[in-house]
Every structure is written in structure tokens, then in C-alpha cells.
C-alpha positions in Angstrom: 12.5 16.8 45.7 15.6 18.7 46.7 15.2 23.0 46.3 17.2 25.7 48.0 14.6 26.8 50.0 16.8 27.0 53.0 19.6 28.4 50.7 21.9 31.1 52.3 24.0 33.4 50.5 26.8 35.5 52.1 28.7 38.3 50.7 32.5 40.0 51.5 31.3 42.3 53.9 34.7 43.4 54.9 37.9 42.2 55.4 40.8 41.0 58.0 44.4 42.7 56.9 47.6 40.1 57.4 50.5 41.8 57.0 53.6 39.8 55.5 54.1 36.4 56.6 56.2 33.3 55.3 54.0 30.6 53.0 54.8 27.1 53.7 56.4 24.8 50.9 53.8 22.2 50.6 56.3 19.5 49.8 56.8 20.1 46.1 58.8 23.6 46.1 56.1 24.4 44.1 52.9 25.1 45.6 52.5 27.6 48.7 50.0 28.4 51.5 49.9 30.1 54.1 48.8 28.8 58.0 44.8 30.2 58.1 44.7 31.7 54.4 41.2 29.9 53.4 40.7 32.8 51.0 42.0 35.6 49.4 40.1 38.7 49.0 40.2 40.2 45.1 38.5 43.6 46.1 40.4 46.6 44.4 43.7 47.7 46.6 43.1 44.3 48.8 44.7 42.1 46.4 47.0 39.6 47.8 50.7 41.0 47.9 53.2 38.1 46.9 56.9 38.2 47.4 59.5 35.9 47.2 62.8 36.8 48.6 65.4 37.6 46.0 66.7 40.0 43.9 63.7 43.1 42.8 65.8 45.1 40.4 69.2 45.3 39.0 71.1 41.9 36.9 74.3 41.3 36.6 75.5 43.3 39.5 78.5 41.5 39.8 81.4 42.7 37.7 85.0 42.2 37.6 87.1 44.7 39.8 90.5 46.4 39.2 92.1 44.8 42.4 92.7 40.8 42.7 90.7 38.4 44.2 87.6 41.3 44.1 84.4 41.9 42.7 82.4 44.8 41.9 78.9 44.7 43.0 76.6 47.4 42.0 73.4 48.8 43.6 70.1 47.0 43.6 66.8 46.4 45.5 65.8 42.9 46.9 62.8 41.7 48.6 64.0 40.0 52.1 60.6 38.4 54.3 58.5 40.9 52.6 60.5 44.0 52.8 62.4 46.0 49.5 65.6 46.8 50.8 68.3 48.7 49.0 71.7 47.6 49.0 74.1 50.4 47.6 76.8 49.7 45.6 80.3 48.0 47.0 83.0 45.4 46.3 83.0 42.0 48.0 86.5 39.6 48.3 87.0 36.0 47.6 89.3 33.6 49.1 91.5 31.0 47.0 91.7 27.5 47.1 94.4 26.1 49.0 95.9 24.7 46.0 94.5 24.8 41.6 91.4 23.4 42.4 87.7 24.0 42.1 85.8 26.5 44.5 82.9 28.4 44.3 82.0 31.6 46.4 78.5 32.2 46.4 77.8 36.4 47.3 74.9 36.7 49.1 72.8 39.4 51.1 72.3 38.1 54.3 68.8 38.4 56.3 70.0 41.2 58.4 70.2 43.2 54.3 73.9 43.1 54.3 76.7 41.8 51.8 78.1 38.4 52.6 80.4 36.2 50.9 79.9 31.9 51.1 82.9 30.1 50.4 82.5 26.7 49.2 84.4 23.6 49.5 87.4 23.2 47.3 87.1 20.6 44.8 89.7 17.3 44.5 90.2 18.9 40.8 89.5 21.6 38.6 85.9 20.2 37.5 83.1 21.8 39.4 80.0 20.4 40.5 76.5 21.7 40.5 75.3 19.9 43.8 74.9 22.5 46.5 77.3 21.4 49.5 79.8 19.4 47.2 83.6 19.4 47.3 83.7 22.2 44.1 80.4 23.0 43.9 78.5 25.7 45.3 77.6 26.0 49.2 74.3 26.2 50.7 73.0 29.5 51.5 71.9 30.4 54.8 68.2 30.3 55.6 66.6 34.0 54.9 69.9 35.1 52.5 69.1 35.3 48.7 72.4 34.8 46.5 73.5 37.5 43.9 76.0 35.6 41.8 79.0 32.9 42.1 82.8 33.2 41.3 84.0 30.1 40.6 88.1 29.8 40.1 90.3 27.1 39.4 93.8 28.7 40.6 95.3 29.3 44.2 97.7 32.6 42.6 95.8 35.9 43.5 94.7 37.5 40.3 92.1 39.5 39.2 88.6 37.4 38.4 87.5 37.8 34.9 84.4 38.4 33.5 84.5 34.4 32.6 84.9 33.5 36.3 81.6 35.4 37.7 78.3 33.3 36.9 75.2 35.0 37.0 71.9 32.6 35.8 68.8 33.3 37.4 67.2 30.5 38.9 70.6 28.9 39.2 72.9 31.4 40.4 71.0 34.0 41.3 67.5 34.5 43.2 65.4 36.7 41.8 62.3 37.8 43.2 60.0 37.6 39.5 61.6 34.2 39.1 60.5 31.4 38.6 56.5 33.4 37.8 53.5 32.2 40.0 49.9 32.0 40.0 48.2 32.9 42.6 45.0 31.3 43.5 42.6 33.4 46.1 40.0 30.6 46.4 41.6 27.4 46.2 40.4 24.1 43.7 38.2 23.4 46.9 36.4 19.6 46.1 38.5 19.6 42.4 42.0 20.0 44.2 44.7 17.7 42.7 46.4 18.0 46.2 45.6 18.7 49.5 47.8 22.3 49.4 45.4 23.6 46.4 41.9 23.0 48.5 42.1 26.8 49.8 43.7 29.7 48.8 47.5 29.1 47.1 50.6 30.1 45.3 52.1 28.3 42.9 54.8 28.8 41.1 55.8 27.9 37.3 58.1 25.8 37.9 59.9 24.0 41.5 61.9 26.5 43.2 65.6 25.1 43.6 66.6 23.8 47.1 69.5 26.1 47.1 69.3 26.5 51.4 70.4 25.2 54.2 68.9 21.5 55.1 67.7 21.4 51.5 65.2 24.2 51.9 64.0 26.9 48.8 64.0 30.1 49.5 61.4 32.3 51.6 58.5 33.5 49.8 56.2 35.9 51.8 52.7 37.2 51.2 50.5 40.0 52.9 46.9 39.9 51.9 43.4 40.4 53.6 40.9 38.1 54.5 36.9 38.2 53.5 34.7 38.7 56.8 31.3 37.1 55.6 27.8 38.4 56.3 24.6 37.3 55.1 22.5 39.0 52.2 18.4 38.8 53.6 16.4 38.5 50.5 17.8 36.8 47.7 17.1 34.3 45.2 17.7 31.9 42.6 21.6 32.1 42.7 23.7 30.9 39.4 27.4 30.6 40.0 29.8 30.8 37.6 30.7 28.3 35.6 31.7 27.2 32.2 30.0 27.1 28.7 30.9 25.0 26.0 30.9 25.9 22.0 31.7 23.3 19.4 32.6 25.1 16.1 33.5 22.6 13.0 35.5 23.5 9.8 35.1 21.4 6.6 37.4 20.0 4.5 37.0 17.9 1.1 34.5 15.1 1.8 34.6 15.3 5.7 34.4 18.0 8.5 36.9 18.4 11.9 35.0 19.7 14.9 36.9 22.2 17.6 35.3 22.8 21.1 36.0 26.1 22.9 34.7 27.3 26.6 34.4 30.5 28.3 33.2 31.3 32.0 29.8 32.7 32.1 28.4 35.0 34.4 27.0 34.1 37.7 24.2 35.9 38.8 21.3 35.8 41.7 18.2 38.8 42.2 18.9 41.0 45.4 15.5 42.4 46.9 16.3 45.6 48.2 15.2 48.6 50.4 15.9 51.7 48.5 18.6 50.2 46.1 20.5 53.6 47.0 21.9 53.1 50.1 21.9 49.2 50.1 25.0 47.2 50.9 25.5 46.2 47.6 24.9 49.4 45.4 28.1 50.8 47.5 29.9 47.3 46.4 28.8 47.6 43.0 31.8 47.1 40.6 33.9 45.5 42.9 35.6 42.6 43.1 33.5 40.5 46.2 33.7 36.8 47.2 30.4 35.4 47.3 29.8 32.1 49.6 26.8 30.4 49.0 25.0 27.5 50.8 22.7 25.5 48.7 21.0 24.0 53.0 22.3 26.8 55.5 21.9 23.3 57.6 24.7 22.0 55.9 28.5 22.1 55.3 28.7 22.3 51.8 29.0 25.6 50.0 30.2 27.8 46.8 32.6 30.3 46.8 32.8 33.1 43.6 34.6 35.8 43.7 33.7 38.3 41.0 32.8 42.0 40.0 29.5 43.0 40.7 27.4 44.7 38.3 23.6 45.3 39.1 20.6 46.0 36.9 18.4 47.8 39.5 14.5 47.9 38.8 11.9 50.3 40.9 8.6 48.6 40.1 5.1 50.8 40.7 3.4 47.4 42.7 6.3 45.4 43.3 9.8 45.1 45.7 12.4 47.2 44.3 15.0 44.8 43.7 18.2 44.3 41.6 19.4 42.0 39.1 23.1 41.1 40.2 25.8 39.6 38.2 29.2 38.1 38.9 32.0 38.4 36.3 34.9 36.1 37.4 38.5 35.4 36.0 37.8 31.7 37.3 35.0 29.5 37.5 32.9 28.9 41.1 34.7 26.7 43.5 32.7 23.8 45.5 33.6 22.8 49.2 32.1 19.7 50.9 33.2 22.1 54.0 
């Protein structure tokens, strides 16, 4: 009969800072991990840190300018591999097609934080086109440069660029670093992944991020987080992770009922025997937000991770080990790995 008599349970005993680094695109332009990033710690001020490169505060900065062929551009922040710069307020010039044709000048800030403009390629006509790197369309912006906003003109004449000529759509001409919103994921789907990218710790974003780049790529998206170090709790038993509870709830109607089935995440919990339950590792944890790994056969690969707050019920019996009743309360359910 299998038990858990050789059970082990670990707890976040501290943690490994990473300071910002780029995710990689796991093929989708959606999902995002991040080279050794098996979990994320949830513990108060150790949160993970996301940030995608693109614009942090400020829209519409671009605006149309008294002098031809020149745009305002007022100030903003932007988050470039992690950083928030500031980029103070300027102007920025365009250049004319070489005859009434389509082009499209894309005005970026380049890696180094700096105002730069990206022509595009004139157009065989007037109509524009909304493939990056097309003859009138826009042009590809260079790796580790988030784009601001587009001019697009039709005429070769200097003249000052309306307000109808500057194009300013988030997600399609401009990068903004709230946009598209994510999800981020500090354990991972672990044996219940849908892809290989969501078996550990991930990102993921709303919707695919547009491959706006050069060589087709999406933009950077950065993350600083810390990492749980593990150590093992000495006497504890009968673990419970969390998982979900199911209610089924029915309304009636005339001759006949409809049933409705809800679920909520119940609390995990195990019993902690302890030495003074003052000075004890987890009475100085208690309330915070730990990752919990648990082996069902320390012998053996598989294991649980939870990552909850911890709440104890601490009991100091006359004839009996002081101990405390520990539970997890967790956003998500308990994740399995085979290893």
C-alpha cells in the first residue's frame, strides 16, 4: 500500500536575486521564459518585476509642429531592457518621398535612450501598406528601439504634417510598455502545461506581441525577479496541497430544474512540530507569501510545488509536542512535476 512515509517537504528558505534580464519568445510572441527561471518567488517585495520595452507614460507625444516637414514630440518615460528612462521633450524631422507617393517614417527611441527617425520605403502609389518592410509601409525597427508614433505622407512638396498625417495606435504604431497586459505565472503548469514554455515559471501575454523588429522579431521584454533557495522542514506531517472544490447549485424553473457548478481553491495545509513555536523558522515566515515543494518519496523525482501565505494555528499542549497547524492560501491551485 503506497503512504508518504518517506515524504519530504521543503519550504522558501531564502532567495537568489536576478536582476533584469531579456525573456525569450517561446515561438508564439506570446508566451515568455526566461533561461534558469524554474520558479518565481511571491514573498512580499520579492515579486517578479516584469517589463516590456516601450513606452511607460505619456500618449500621443507626437504633435504637429509649426515648421514643415516637423514634428513635436513631447516628454515621456519608457522602459528600455529594464530601465525607465526619460526622454525630454524635442522635435524630430521627416524626409519626403522622392515623388507623391506613400512613405512612412516610423520615430523611434533608440537602445542607447535617444530620438531616432526610420524612414521607410516609398510606395509605387499613394496607398500604404501595413506590412513592416514594404514599399509604403512601415519599416522595421531596430532590435532594442521601441517606436513612438508614424507620419505617413503622400506628397514630395515640404509642408507642414497635419494632425491627419501622424498615427498613433498602440499596439500598432506605438509600443507601449502596459500593452498588450500579461499574466505572469511564478510556478509554471508543471505536468498540466499545454506547451513546453508553460512547464516552469512564465509570462504570457494577452494577446501575440506584433513582430514589428528587425528579422521579424517582437520587441524586448525584460524581467528581474528572485529565486526560492529550498530547505527542508524536520517534522512534519500529513501535507494537503491546494487544490480545487467543486459546488453544484441548481435553480428551478416551471416543471424542471438547471444545475450550475462553481469551484474555488481551498486551502492547503500540513501540521509543523515545533521547538518553541517562537523562534521557529516558520513563525518568522508566518503571513508570507512561501513556495512550498513537497515530495510525496524523497527517493523520487516527482514533487508539488504551492506557493501561498502562511497562516498558523499554534497549540502548546501540557503532555504533548508543541506544534502548529499551518495553512496555505494560494491565488492558484498546487502544481505537479514528474521532475
Amino acid at each position: 500500500m503506497p503512504t508518504a512515509k518517506n515524504a519530504k517537504l521543503q519550504i522558501e528558505g531564502g532567495r537568489t536575486y536576478k536582476a533584469f534580464a531579456a525573456m525569450t519568445d517561446s515561438g508564439d510572441n506570446t508566451v515568455f521564459t526566461i533561461s534558469g527561471g524554474t520558479v518565481f518567488s511571491g514573498k512580499s517585495a520579492c515579486e517578479p518585476v516584469v517589463r516590456p520595452d516601450g513606452i511607460a507614460t505619456g500618449r500621443d507625444v507626437l504633435s504637429p509642429h509649426a515648421d514643415v516637414d516637423k514634428v513635436t514630440i513631447a516628454a515621456f518615460t519608457c522602459h528600455l531592457a529594464g530601465v525607465l528612462k526619460e526622454i525630454s521633450a524635442t522635435t524630430a524631422s521627416i524626409t519626403r518621398p522622392t515623388g507623391d507617393v506613400a512613405h512612412v517614417t516610423s520615430i523611434t527611441v533608440s537602445d542607447a535612450g535617444a530620438i531616432a527617425v526610420v524612414e521607410g520605403t516609398d510606395g509605387t502609389g499613394a496607398t500604404f501598406s501595413e506590412d513592416r518592410g514594404d514599399t509604403g509601409g512601415p519599416p522595421y525597427i531596430p532590435v532594442g528601439s521601441i517606436e513612438i508614433g508614424q507620419i505617413r505622407v503622400t506628397a514630395n512638396a515640404p509642408a507642414v504634417i497635419e494632425a491627419a498625417e501622424i498615427f498613433q495606435t498602440v499596439g500598432q504604431h506605438v509600443e507601449r510598455s502596459d500593452y498588450p497586459v500579461f499574466t505572469v505565472s511564478n510556478l509554471g503548469d508543471g505536468l498540466s502545461a499545454s506547451a513546453a514554455a508553460k512547464k516552469n515559471a512564465y509570462v504570457e501575454f494577452a494577446s501575440a506581441l506584433p513582430k514589428s523588429h528587425t528579422a521579424d522579431i517582437v520587441k524586448g521584454v525584460y524581467i528581474q525577479y528572485n529565486a526560492p533557495t529550498f530547505q527542508s522542514l524536520g517534522r512534519v506531517l500529513d501535507f494537503v496541497p491546494c487544490e480545487f472544490s467543486h459546488s453544484v447549485s441548481s435553480k428551478e424553473y416551471y416543471r424542471g430544474s438547471i444545475a450550475s457548478v462553481s469551484e474555488s481553491i481551498g486551502q492547503g495545509s500540513y501540521t509543523a512540530l515545533m521547538n518553541d513555536n517562537i523562534q521557529d523558522l516558520l513563525v518568522t515566515e508566518k503571513n508570507e507569501i512561501l513556495t512550498h515543494k513537497f515530495f510525496p518519496d524523497e527517493n523520487k523525482a516527482a514533487y508539488i510545488l504551492t506557493q501561498g501565505k502562511v497562516g498558523l494555528k499554534r497549540s502548546f499542549p501540557v503532555a504533548d509536542q508543541i506544534q502548529a497547524a499551518v495553512t496555505l492560501s494560494a491565488e492558484s491551485q498546487s502544481v505537479e512535476f514528474g521532475s
